[in-house]
BALOBA-1460 file (C-alpha; in Angstrom, 3 decimals):
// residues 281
<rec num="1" residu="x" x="24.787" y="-4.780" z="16.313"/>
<rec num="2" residu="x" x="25.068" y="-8.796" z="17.135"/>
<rec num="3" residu="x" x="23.060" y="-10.401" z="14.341"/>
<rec num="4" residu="x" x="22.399" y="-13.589" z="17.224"/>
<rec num="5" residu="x" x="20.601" y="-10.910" z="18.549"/>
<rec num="6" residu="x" x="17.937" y="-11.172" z="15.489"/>
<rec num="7" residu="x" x="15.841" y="-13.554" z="14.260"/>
<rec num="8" residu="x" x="17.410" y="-15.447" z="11.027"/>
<rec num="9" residu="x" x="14.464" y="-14.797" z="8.842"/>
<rec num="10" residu="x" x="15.585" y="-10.928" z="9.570"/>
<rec num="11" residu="x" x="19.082" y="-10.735" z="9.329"/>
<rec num="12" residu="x" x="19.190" y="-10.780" z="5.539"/>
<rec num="13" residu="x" x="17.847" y="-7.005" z="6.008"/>
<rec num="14" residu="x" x="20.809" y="-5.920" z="8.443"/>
<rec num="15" residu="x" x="23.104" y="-6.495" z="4.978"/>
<rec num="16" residu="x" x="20.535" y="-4.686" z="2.422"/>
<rec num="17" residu="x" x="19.993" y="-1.484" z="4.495"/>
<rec num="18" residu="x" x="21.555" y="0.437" z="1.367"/>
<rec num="19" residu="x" x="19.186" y="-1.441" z="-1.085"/>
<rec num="20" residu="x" x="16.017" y="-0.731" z="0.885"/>
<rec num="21" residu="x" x="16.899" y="3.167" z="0.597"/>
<rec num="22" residu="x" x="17.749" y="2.710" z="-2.830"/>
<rec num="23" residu="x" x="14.207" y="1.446" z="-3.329"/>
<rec num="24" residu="x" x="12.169" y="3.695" z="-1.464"/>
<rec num="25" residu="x" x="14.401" y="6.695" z="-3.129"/>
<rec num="26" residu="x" x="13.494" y="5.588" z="-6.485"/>
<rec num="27" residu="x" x="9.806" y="5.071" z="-5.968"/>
<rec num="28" residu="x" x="10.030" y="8.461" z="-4.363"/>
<rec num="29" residu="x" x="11.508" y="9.796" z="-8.052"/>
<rec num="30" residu="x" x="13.339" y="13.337" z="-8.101"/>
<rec num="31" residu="x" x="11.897" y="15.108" z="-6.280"/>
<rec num="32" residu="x" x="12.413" y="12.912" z="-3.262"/>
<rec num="33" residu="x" x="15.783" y="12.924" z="-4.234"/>
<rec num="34" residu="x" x="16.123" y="16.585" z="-4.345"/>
<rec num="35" residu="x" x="15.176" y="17.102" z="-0.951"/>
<rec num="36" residu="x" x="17.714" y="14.514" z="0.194"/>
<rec num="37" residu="x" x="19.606" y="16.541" z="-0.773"/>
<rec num="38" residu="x" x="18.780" y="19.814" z="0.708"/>
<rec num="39" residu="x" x="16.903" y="19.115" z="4.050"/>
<rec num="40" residu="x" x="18.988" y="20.488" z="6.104"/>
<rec num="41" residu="x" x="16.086" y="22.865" z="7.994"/>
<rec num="42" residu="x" x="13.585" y="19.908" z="8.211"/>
<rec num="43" residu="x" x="12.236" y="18.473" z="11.620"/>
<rec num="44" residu="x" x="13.466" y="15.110" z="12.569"/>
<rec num="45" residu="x" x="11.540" y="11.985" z="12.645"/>
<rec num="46" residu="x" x="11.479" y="8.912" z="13.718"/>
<rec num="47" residu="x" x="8.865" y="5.124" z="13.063"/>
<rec num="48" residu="x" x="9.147" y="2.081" z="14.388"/>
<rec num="49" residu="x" x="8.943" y="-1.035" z="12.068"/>
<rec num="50" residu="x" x="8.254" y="-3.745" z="14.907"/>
<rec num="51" residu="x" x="7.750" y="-6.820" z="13.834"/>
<rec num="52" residu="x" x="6.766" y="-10.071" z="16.051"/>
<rec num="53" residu="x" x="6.780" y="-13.681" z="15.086"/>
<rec num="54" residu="x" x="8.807" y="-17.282" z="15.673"/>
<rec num="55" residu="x" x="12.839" y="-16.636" z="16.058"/>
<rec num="56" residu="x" x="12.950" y="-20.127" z="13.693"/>
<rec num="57" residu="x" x="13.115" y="-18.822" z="10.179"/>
<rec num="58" residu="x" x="10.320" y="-21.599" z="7.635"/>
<rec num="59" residu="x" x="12.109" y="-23.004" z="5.000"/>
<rec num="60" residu="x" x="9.482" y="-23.855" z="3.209"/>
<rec num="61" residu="x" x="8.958" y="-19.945" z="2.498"/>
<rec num="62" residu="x" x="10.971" y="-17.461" z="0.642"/>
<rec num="63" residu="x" x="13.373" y="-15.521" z="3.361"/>
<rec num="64" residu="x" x="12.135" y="-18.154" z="5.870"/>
<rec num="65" residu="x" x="9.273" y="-15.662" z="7.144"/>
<rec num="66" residu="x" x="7.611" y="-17.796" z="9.350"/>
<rec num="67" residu="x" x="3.929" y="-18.279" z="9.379"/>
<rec num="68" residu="x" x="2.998" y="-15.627" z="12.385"/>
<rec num="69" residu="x" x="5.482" y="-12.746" z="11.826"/>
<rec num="70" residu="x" x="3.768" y="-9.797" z="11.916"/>
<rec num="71" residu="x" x="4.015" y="-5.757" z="11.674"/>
<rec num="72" residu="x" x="2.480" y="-3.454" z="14.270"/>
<rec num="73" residu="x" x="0.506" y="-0.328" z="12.211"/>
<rec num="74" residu="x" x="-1.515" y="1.959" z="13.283"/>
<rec num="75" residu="x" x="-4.583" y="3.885" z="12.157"/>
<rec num="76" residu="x" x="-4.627" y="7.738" z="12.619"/>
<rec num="77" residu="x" x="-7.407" y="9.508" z="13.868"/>
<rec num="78" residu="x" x="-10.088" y="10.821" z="11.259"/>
<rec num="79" residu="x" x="-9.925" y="14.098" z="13.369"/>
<rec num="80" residu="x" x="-6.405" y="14.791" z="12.420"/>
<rec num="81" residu="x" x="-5.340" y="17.695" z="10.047"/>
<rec num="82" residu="x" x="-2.585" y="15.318" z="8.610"/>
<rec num="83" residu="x" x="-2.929" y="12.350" z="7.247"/>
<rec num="84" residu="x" x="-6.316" y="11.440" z="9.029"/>
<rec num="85" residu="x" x="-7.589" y="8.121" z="8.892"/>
<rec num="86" residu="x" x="-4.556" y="6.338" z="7.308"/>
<rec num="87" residu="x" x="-2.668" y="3.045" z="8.093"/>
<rec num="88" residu="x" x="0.992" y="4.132" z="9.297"/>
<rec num="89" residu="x" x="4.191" y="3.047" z="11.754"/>
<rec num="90" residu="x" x="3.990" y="4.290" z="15.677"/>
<rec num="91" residu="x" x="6.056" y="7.492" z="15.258"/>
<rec num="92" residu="x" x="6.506" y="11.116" z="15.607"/>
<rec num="93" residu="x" x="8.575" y="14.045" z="16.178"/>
<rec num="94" residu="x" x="12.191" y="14.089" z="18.143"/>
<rec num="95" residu="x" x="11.485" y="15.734" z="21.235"/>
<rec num="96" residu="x" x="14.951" y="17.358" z="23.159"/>
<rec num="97" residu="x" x="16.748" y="14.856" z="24.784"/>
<rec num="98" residu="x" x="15.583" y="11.902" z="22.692"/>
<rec num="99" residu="x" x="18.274" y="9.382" z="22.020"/>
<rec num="100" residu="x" x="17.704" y="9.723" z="18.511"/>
<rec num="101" residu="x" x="16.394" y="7.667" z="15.934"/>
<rec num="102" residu="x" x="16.340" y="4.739" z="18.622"/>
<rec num="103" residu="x" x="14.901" y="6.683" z="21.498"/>
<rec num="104" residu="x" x="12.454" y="8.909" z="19.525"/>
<rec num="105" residu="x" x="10.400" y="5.779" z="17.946"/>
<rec num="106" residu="x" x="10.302" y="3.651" z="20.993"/>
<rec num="107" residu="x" x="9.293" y="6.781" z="22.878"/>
<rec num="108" residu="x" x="6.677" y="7.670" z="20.369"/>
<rec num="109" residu="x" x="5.274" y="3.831" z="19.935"/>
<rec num="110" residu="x" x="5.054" y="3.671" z="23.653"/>
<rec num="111" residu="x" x="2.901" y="6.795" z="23.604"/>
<rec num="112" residu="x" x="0.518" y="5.404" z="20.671"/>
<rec num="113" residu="x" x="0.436" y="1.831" z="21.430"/>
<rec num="114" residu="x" x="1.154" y="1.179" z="25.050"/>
<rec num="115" residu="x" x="4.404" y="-0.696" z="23.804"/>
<rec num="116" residu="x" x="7.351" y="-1.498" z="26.730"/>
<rec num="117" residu="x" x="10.644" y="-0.306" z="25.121"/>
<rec num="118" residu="x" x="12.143" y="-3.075" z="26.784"/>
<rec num="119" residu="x" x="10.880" y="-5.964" z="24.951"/>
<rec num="120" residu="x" x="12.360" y="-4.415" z="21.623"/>
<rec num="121" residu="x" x="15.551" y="-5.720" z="19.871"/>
<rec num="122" residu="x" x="16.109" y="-2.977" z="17.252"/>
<rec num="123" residu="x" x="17.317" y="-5.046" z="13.713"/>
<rec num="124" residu="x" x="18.100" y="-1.599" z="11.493"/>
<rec num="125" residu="x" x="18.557" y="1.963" z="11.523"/>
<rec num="126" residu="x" x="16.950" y="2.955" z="8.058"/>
<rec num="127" residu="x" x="18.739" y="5.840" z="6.533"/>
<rec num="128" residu="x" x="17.322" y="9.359" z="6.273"/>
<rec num="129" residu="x" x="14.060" y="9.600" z="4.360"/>
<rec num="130" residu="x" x="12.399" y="13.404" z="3.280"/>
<rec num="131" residu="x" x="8.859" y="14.312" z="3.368"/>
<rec num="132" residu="x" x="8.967" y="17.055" z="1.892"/>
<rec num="133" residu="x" x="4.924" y="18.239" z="2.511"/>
<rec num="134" residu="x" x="5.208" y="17.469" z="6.051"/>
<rec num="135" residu="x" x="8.360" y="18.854" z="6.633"/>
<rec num="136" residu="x" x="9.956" y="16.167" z="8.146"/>
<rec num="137" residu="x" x="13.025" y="13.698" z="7.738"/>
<rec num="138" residu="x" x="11.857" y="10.220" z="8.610"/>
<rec num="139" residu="x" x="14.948" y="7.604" z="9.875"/>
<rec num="140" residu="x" x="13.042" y="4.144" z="9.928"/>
<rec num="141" residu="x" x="13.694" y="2.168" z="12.933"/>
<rec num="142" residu="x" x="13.389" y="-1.470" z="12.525"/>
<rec num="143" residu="x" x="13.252" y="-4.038" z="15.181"/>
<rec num="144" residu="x" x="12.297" y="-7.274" z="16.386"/>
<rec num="145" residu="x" x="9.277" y="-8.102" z="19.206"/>
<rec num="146" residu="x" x="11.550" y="-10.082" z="21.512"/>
<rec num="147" residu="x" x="9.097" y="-10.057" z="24.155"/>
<rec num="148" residu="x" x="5.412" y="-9.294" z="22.884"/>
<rec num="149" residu="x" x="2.962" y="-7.564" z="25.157"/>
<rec num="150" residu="x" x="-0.362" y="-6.251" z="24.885"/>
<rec num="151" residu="x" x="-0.929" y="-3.139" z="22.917"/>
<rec num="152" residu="x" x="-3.999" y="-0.551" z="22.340"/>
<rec num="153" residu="x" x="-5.604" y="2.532" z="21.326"/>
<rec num="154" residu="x" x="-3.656" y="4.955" z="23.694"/>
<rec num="155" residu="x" x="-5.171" y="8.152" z="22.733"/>
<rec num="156" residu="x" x="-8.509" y="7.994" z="20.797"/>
<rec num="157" residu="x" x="-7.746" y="11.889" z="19.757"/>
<rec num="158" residu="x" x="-4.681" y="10.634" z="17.630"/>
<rec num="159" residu="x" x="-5.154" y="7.023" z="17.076"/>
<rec num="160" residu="x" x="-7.897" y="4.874" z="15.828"/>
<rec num="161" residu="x" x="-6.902" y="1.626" z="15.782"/>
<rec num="162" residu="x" x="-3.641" y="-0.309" z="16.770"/>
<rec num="163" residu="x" x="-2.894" y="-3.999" z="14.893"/>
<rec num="164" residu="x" x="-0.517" y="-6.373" z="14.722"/>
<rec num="165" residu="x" x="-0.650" y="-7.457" z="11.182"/>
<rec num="166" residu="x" x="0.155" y="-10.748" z="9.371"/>
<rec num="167" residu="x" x="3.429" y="-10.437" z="7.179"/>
<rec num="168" residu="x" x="2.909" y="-13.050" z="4.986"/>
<rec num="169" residu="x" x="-1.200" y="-12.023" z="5.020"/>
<rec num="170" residu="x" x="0.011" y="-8.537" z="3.739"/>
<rec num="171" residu="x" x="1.897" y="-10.110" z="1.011"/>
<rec num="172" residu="x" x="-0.497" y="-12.780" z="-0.668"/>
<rec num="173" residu="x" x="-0.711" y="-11.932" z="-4.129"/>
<rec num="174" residu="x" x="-4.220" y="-11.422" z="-3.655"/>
<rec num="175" residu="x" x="-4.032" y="-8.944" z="-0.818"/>
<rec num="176" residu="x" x="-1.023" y="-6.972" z="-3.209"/>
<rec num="177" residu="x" x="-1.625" y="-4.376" z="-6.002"/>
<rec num="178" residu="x" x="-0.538" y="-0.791" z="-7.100"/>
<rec num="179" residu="x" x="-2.549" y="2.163" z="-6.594"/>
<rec num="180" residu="x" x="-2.190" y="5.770" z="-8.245"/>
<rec num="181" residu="x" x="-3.350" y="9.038" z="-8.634"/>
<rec num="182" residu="x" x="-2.869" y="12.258" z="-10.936"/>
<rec num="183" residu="x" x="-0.923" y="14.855" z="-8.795"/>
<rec num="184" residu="x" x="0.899" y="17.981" z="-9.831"/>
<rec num="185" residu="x" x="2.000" y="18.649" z="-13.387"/>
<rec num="186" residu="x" x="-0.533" y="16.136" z="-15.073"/>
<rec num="187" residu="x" x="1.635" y="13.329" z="-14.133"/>
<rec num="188" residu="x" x="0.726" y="10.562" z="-12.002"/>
<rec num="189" residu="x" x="1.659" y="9.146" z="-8.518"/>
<rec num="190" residu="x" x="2.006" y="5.220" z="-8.454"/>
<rec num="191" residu="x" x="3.276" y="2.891" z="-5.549"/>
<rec num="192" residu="x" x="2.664" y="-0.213" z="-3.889"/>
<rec num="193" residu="x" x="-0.313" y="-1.146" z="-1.800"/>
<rec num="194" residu="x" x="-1.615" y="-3.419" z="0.717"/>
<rec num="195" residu="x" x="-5.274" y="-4.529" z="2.042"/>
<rec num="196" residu="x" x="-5.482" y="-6.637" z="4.773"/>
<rec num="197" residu="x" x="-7.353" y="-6.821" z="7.897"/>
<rec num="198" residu="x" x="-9.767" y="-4.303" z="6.872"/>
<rec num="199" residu="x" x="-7.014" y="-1.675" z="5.980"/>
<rec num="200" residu="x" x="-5.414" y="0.055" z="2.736"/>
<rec num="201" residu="x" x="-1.979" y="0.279" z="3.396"/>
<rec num="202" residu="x" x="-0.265" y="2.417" z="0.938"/>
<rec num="203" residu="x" x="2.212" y="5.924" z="0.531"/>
<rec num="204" residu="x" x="5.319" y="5.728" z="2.575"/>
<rec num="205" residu="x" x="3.653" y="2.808" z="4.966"/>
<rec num="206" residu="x" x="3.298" y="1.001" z="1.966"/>
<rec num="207" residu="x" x="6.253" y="1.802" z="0.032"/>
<rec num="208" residu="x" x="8.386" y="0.991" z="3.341"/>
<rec num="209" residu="x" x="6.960" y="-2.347" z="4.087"/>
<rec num="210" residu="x" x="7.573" y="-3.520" z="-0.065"/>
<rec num="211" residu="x" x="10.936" y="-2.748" z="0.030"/>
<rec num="212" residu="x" x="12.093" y="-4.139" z="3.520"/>
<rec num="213" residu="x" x="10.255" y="-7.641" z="2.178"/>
<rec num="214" residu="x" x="11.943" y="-7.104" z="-1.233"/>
<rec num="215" residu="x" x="15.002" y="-6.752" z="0.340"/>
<rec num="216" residu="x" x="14.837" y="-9.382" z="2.909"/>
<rec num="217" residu="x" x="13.465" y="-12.050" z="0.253"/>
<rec num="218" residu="x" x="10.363" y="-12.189" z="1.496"/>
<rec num="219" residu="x" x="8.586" y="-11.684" z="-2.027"/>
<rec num="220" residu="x" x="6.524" y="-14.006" z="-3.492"/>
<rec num="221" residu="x" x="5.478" y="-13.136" z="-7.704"/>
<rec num="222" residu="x" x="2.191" y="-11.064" z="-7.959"/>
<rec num="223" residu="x" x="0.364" y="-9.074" z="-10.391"/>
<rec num="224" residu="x" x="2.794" y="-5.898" z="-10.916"/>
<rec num="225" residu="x" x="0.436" y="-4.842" z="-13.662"/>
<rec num="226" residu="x" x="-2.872" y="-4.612" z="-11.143"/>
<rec num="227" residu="x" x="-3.247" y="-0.664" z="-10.789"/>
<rec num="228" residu="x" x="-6.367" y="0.473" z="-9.197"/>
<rec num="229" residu="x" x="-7.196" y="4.486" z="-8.466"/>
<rec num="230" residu="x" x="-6.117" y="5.299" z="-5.451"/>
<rec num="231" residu="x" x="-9.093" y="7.433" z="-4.746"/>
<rec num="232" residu="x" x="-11.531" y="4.271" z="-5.406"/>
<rec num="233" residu="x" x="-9.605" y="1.866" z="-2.958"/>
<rec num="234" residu="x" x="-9.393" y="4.424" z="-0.272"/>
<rec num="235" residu="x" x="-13.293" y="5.062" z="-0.559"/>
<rec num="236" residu="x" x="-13.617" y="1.028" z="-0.668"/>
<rec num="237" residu="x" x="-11.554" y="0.211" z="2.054"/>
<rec num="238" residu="x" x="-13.696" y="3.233" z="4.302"/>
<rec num="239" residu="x" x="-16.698" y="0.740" z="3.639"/>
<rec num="240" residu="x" x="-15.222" y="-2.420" z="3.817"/>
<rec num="241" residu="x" x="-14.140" y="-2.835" z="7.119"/>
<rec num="242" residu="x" x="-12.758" y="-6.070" z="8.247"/>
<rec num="243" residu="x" x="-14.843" y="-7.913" z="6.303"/>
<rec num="244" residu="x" x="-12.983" y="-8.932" z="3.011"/>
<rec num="245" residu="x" x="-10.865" y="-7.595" z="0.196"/>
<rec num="246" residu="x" x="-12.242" y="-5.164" z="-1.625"/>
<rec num="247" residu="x" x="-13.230" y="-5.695" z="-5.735"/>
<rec num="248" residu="x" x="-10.878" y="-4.262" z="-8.231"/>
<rec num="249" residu="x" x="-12.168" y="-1.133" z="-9.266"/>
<rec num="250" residu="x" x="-11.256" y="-1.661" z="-12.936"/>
<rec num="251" residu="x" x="-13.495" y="-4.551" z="-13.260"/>
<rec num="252" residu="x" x="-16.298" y="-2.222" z="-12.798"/>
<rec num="253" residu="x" x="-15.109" y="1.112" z="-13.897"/>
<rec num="254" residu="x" x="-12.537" y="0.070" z="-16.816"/>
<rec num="255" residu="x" x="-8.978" y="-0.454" z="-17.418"/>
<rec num="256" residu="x" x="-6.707" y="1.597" z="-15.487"/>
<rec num="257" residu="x" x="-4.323" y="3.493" z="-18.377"/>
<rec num="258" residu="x" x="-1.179" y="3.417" z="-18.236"/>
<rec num="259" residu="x" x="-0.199" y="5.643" z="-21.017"/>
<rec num="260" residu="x" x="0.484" y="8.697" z="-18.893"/>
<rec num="261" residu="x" x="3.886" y="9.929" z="-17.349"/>
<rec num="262" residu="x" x="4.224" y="7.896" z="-14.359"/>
<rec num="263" residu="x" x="6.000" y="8.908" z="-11.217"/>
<rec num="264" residu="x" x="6.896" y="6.231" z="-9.055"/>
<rec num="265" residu="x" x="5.412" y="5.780" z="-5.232"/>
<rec num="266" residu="x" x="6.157" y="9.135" z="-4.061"/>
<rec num="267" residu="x" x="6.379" y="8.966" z="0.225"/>
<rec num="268" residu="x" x="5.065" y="12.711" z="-0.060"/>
<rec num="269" residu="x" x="1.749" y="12.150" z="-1.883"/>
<rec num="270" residu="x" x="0.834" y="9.071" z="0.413"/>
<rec num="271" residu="x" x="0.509" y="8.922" z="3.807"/>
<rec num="272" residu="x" x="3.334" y="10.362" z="6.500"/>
<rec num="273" residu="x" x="3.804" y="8.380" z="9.367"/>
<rec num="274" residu="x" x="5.741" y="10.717" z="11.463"/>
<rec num="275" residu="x" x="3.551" y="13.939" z="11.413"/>
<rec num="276" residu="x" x="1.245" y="12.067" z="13.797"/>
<rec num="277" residu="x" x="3.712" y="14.018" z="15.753"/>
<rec num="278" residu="x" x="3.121" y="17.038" z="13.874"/>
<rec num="279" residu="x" x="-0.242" y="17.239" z="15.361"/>
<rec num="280" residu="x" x="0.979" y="17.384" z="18.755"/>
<rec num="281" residu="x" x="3.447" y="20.061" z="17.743"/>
């Protein structure tokens, strides 16, 4: 695709597709890997990674991302089987006929969000990515708001919320920490995660958005080494609402070990954007 097409402060992604897979693939550990492998019989997926903001890069920031870039997430019903109530990319299912990847997440943002397709520039096509719980193969469509326009709660039965987050908001070193959780086997699920605007953003969401900003240069240093339970910031962020960041657990309910096995952010423990899909068969 024509990189004049794209904003400088995202073209740096366009040449680290292959590292942003890399990254998510690792954090997903083997068993991520494994079903890379054999997914053949999986249903295809597809999210939209839209982000707005200036087409002047800052240089006064790393990657140049400017002061109003931001990401458009949504938050999932509480009445859904899957997934309910967390913070995830417009996305869903291919339907017949989609042009697929492209086609399926504009089709499937439109739905959620009220999005026009035509105001899109699409950046990257993200590389295959398994879920293997939810049965679905995820391709990560990333693109550029050339032309913003208003966007809302489409369907209150599937959606509860529709934002256009601040980038640079989401990665403040005080908005940025690792959660985890004990999962299968007595070993324990770790990845990056996100509060902002009210919302945990964690699981593949979160795992996504860390290694697109890695990868673009985005990063600025935080506290790798701040690991709160998942379970606590998720029953935190419920009550917080919009109306600050939440207290680190550990500073009321002790250190966080980190003597156990750890498995790194694994996209099936944590939240699946596509099944929103899922729900609609």
């Amino acid at each position: 695709m024509e990189t004049d097409a794209i904003p400088p402060w995202l073209r740096t992604l366009t040449g680290n597709v292959d590292a942003v897979s890399e990254a998510v693939l690792n954090r997903g550990g083997d068993r991520t890997r494994w079903a890379a492998k054999f997914s053949r019989n999986r249903r295809a997926a597809a999210v939209l990674v839209l982000f707005g903001g200036s087409w002047q890069s800052d240089p006064d920031h790393p990657g140049g991302l400017p002061a109003d870039a931001d990401v458009l997430l949504t938050e999932r019903a509480s009445t859904l089987r899957q997934h309910s109530g967390q913070i995830a990319f417009p996305g869903g299912a291919r339907d017949p006929g989609d042009d697929y990847p492209v086609g399926t997440a504009l089709r499937e943002a439109e739905e959620e969000t009220g999005l026009v397709p035509d105001g899109v520039e699409v950046v990257a096509t993200l590389p295959t990515f398994p879920v293997p719980p939810s049965g679905f193969d995820v391709n990560p469509v990333v693109a550029h708001w050339r032309e913003p326009g208003p966007v809302r709660v489409v369907d209150v039965a599937e959606t509860a919320r529709v934002a256009r987050v601040n980038v640079r908001e989401m990665l403040a070193p005080e908005n940025r920490f690792q959660v985890q959780r004990s999962v299968m086997g007595g070993r324990l699920y770790r990845g990056p995660a996100f509060f902002v605007d009210g919302m945990l953003v964690w699981g593949f969401t979160g795992g996504l958005i860390a290694a697109i900003s890695e990868a673009s240069g985005w990063d600025v240093p935080w506290d790798t080494d701040d690991i709160r339970p998942l379970d606590e910031m998720i029953a935190l962020a419920g009550s917080s609402q919009v109306t600050g960041f939440p207290p680190n657990p550990a500073d009321t309910a002790g250190t966080v070990s980190t003597e156990a096995e750890t498995v790194a952010a694994d996209p099936a423990v944590g939240d699946v954007d596509s099944p929103g899909s899922g729900d609609r068969g």
